[in-house]
VOPAVO-101653 format. One line per 8 residues: number of its first residue (from 1); their letters; for each residue x, y, z of N, C-alpha, C. Coordinates in nm, 2 decimals. Example, Ala and Ser with C-alpha at 12.3 -4.5 7.8 and 13.67 -1.06 7.14 Angstrom:
1 = AS = 1.32 -0.57 0.78 1.23 -0.45 0.78 1.32 -0.33 0.78 ~ 1.28 -0.22 0.71 1.37 -0.11 0.71 1.29 0.00 0.79 $
This chain:
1 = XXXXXXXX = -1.50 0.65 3.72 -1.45 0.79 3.73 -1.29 0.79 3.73 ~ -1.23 0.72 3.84 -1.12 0.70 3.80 -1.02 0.62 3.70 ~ -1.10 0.55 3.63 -1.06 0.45 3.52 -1.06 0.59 3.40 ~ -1.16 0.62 3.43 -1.17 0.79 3.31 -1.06 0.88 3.25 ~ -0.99 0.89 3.44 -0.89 0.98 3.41 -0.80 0.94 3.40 ~ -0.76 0.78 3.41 -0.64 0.70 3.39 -0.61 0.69 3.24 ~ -0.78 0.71 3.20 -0.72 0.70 3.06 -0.74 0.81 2.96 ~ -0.73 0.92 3.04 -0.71 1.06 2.95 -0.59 1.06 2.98 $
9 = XXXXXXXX = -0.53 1.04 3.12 -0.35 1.07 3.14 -0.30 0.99 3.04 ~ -0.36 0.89 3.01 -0.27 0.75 2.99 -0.30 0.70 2.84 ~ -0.38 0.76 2.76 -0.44 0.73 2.65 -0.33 0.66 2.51 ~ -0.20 0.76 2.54 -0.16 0.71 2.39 -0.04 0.65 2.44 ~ 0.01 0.60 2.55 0.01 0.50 2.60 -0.03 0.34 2.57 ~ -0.11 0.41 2.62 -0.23 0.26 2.59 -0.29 0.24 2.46 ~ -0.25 0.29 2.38 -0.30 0.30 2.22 -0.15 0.26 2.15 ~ -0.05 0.32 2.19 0.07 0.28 2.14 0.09 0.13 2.17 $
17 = XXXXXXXX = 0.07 0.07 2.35 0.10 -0.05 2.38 -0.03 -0.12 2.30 ~ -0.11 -0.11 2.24 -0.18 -0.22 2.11 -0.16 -0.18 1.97 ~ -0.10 -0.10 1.92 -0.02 -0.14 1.85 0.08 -0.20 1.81 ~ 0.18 -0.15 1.92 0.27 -0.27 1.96 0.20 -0.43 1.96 ~ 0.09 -0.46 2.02 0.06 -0.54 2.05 0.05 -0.65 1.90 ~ -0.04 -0.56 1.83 -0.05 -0.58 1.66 0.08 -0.61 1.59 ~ 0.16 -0.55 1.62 0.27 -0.54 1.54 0.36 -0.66 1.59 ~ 0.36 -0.72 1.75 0.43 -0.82 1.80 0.38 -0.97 1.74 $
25 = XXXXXXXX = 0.23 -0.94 1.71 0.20 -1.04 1.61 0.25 -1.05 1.49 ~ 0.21 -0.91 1.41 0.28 -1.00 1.28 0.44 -0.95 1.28 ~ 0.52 -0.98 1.38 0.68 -0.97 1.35 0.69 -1.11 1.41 ~ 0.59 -1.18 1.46 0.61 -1.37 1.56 0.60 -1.39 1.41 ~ 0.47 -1.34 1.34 0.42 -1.42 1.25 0.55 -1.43 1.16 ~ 0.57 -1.34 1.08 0.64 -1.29 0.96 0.76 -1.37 1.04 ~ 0.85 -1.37 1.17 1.00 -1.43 1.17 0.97 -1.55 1.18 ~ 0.90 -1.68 1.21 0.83 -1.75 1.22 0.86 -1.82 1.09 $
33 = XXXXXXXX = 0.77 -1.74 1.01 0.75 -1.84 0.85 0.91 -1.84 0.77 ~ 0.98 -1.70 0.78 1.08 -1.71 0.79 1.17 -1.81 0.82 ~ 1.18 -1.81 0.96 1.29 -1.92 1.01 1.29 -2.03 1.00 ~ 1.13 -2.06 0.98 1.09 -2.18 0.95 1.12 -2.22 0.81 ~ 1.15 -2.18 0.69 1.12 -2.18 0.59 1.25 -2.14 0.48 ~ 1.25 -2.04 0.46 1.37 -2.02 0.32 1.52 -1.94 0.46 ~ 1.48 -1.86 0.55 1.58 -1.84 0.64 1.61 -1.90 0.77 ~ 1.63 -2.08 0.79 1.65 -2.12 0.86 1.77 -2.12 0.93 $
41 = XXXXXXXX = 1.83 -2.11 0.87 1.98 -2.06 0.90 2.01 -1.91 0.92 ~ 1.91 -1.85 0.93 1.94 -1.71 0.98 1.82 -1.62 1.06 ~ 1.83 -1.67 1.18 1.73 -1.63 1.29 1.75 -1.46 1.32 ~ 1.87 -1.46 1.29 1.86 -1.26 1.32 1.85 -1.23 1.21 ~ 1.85 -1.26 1.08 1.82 -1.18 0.95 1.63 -1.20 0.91 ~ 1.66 -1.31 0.96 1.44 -1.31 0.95 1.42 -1.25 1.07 ~ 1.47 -1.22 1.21 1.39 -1.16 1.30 1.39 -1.01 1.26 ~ 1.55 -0.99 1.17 1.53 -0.80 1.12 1.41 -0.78 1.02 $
49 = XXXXXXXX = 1.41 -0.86 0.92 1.32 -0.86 0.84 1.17 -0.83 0.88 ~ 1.13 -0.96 0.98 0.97 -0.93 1.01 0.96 -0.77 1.12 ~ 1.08 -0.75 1.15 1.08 -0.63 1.26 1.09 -0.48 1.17 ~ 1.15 -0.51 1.06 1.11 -0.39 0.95 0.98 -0.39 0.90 ~ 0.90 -0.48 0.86 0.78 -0.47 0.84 0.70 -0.45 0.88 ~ 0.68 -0.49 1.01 0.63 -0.48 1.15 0.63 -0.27 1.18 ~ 0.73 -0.29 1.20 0.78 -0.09 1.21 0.71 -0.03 1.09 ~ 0.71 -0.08 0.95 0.64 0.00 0.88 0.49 0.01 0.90 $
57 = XXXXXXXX = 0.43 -0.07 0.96 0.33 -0.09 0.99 0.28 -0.03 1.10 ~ 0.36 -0.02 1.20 0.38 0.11 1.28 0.39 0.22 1.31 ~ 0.48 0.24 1.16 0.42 0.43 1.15 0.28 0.43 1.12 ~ 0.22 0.38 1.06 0.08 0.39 0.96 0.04 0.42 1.08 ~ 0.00 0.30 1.18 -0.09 0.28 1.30 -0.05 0.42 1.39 ~ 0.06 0.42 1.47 0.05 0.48 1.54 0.08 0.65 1.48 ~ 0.08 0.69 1.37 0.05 0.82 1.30 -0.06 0.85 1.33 ~ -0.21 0.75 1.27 -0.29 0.77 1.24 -0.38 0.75 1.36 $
65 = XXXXXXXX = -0.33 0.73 1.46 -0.40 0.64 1.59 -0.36 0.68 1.72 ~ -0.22 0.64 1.75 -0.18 0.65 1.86 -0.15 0.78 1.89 ~ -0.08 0.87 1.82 -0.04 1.01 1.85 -0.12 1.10 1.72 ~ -0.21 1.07 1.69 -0.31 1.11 1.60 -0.30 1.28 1.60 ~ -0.32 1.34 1.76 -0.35 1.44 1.78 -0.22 1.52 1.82 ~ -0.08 1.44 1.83 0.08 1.48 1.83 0.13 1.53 1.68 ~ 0.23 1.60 1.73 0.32 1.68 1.61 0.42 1.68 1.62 ~ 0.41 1.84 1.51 0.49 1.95 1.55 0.53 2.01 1.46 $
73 = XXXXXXXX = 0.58 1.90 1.34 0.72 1.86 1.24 0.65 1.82 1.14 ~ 0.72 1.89 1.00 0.66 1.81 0.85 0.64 1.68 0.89 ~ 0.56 1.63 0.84 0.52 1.47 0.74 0.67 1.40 0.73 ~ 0.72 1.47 0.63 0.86 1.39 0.58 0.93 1.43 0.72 ~ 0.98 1.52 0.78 1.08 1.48 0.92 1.04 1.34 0.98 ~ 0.87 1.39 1.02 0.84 1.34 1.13 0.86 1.17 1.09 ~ 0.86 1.17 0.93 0.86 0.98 0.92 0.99 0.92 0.93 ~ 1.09 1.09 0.87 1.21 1.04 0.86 1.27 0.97 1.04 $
81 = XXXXXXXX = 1.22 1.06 1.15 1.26 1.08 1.29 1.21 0.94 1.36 ~ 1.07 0.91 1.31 1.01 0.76 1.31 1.08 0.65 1.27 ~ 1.17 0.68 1.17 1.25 0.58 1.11 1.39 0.53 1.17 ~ 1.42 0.64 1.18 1.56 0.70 1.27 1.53 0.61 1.41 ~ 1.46 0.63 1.47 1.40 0.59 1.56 1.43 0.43 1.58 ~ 1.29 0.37 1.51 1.25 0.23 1.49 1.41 0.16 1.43 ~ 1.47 0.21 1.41 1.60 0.15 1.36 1.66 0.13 1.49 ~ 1.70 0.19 1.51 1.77 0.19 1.68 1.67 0.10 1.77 $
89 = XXXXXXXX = 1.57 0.13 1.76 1.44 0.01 1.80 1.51 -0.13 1.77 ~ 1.54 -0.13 1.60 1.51 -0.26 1.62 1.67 -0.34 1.61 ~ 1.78 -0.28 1.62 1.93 -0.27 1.67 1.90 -0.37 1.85 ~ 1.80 -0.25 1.89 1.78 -0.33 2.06 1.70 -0.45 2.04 ~ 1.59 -0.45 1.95 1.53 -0.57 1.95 1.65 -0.71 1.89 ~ 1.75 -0.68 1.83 1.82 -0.80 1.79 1.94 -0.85 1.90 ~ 1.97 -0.76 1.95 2.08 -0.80 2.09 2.06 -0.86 2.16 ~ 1.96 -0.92 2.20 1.91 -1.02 2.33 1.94 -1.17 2.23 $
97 = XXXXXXXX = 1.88 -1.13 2.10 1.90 -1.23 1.99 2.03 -1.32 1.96 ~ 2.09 -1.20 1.96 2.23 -1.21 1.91 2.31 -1.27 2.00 ~ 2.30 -1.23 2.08 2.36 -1.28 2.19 2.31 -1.42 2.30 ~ 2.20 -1.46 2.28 2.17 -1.56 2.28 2.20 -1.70 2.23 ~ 2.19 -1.65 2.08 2.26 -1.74 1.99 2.42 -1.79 1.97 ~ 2.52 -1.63 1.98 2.66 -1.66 1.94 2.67 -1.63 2.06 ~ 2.67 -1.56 2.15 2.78 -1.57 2.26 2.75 -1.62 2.34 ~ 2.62 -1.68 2.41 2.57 -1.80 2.50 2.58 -1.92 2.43 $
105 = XXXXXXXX = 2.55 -1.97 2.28 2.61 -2.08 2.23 2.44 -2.18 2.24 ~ 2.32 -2.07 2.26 2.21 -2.13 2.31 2.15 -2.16 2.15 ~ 2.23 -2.27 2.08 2.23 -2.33 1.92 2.24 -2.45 1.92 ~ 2.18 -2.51 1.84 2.19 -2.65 1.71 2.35 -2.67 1.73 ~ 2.42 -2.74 1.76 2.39 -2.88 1.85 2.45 -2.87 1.97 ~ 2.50 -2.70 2.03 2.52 -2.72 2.21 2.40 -2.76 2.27 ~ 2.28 -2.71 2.20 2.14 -2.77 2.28 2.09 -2.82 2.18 ~ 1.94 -2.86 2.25 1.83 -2.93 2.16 1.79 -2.82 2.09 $
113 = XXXXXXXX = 1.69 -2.89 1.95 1.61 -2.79 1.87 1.50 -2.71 2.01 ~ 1.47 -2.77 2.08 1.32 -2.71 2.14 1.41 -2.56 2.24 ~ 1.52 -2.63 2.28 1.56 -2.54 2.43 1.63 -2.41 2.33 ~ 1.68 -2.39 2.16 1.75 -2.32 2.14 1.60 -2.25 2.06 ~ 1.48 -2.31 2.04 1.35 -2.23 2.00 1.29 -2.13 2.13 ~ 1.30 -2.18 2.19 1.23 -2.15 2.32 1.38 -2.00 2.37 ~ 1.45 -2.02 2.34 1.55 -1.93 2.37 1.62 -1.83 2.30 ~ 1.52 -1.84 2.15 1.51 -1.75 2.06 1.37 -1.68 2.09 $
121 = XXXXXXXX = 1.30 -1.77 2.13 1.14 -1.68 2.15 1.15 -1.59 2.30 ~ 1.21 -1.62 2.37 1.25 -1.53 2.50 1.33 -1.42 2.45 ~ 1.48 -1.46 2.41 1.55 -1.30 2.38 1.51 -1.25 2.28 ~ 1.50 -1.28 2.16 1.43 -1.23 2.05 1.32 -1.17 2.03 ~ 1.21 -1.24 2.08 1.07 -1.21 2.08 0.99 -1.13 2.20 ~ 1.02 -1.21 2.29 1.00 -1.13 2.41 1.06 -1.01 2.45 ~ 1.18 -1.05 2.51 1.28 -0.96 2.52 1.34 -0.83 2.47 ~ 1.36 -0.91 2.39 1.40 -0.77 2.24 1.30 -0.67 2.22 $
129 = XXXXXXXX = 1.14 -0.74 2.21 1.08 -0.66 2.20 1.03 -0.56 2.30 ~ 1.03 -0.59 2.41 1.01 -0.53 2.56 1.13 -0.38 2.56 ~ 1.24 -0.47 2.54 1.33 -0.31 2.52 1.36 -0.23 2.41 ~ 1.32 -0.27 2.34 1.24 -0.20 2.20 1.15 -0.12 2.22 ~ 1.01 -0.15 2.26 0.94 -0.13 2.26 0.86 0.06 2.39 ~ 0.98 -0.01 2.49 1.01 0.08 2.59 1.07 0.23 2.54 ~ 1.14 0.23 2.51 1.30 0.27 2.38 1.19 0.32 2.28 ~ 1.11 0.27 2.25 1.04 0.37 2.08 0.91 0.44 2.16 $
137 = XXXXXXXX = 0.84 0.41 2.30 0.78 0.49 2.32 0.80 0.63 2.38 ~ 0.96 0.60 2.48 1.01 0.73 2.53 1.06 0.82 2.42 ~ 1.14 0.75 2.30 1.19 0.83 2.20 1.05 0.92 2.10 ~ 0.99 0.82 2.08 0.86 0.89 1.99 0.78 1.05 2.05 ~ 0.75 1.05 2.15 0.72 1.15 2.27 0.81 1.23 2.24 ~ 0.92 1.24 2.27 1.04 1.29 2.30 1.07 1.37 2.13 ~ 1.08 1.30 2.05 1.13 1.34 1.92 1.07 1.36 1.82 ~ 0.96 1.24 1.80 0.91 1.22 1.69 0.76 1.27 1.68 $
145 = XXXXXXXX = 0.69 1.27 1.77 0.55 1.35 1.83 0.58 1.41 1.93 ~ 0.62 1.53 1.92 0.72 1.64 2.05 0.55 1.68 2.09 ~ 0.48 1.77 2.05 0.38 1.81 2.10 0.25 1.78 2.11 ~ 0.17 1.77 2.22 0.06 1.70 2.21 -0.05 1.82 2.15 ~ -0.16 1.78 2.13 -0.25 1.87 2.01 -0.20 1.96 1.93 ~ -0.12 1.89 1.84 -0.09 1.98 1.75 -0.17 1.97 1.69 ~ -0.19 1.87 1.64 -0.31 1.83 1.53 -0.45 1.83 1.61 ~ -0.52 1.90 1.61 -0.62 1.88 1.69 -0.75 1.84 1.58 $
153 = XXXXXXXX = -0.71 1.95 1.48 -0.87 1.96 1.39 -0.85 1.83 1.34 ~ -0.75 1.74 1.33 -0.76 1.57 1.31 -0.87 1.51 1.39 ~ -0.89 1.54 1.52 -0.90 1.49 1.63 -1.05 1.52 1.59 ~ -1.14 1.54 1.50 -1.30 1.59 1.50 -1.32 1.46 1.41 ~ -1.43 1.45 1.37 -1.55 1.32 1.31 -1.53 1.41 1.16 ~ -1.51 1.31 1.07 -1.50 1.34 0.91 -1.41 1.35 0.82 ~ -1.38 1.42 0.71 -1.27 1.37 0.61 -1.14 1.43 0.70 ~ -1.04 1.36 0.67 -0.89 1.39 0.71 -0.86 1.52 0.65 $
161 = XXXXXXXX = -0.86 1.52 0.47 -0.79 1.60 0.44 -0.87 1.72 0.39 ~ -0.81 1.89 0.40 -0.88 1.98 0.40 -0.93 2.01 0.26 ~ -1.06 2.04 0.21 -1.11 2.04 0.08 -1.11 2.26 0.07 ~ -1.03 2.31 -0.02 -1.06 2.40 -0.03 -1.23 2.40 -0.13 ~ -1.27 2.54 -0.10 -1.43 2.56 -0.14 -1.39 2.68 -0.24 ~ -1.46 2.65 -0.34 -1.45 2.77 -0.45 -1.62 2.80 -0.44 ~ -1.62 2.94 -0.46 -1.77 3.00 -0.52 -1.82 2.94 -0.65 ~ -1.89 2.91 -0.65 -1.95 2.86 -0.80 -1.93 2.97 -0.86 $
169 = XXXXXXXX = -1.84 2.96 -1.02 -1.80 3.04 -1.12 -1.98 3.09 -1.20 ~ -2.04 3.24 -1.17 -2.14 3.24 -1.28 -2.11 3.25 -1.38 ~ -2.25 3.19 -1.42 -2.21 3.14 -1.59 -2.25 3.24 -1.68 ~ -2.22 3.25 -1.76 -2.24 3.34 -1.90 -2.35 3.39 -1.95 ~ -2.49 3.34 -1.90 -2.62 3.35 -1.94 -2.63 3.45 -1.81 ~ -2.64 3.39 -1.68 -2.64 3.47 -1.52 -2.55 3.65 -1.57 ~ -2.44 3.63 -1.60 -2.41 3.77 -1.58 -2.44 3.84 -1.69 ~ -2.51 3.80 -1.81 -2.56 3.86 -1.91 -2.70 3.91 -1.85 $
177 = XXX = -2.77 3.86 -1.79 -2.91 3.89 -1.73 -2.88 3.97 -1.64 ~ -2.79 3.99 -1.56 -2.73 4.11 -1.43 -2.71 4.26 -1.49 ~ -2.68 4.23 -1.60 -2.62 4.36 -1.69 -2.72 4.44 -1.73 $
């Protein structure tokens, strides 16, 4: 009972934090093969990169999922304000980065390879994403899905998009037989 209404209060919440969740996978994944591979030399330009793709993947999801039943605003605002958004998102997701690397010095050869991995995966990955993450849920609510049930008739079992219904045109033989 009470698990019930934790998660009627708490639902898109908890729908947004697995998204996120999805999306923290493929931005490890994507910076990962990255850094490992053609941008080794540039851990904040592969961490922006998988974090852009990652975000695109995140409007899809949490449009269609997390605030399914949120509004307010055209399509185009609402993606533009998502974007707007996730940018600034991922501005905070790179500063733990950033600053880990050039202004703590936590790099190839003040440290070892393992202690300056392990210290890109804390501010970058962890970190970054935690205040990111925090940061796009208050803003999203706030700006980007201002009202809850806007969309409601979303919110029912069956096609998304509305099919206008035409009367079947009678045919030529039918209204000659009427006459």
């Amino acid at each position: 009972m009470w698990l019930n209404q934790l998660w009627r209060k708490h639902h898109e919440s908890a729908k947004f934090f697995l998204v996120g969740g999805v999306c923290f996978l493929v931005t490890t994944a994507i910076n990962y093969l990255l850094k490992l591979t053609v941008l080794h030399e540039k851990p904040v330009t592969a961490l922006a990169f998988a974090t852009v793709v990652a975000t695109i993947l995140s409007y899809v999801l949490n449009r269609e999922w997390s605030f399914r039943t949120r509004g307010g605003r055209e399509q185009h605002h609402e993606a533009a304000l998502f974007f707007a958004v996730s940018a600034i998102g991922i501005g905070l997701n790179l500063i733990p980065l950033a600053v880990s690397r050039y202004v703590l010095d936590l790099r190839v050869p003040d440290v070892s390879r393992p202690v300056q991995e392990i210290a890109d995966f804390v501010s970058g990955i962890l970190l970054g994403t935690l205040i990111a993450m925090v940061f796009r849920l208050w803003a999203f609510k706030r700006f980007v899905f201002p009202h809850a049930d806007a969309r409601t008739e979303r919110s029912r079992p069956g096609p998304r998009s509305k099919l206008t219904r035409h009367e079947p045109r009678p045919s030529v033989r039918n209204t000659a037989e009427r006459e």
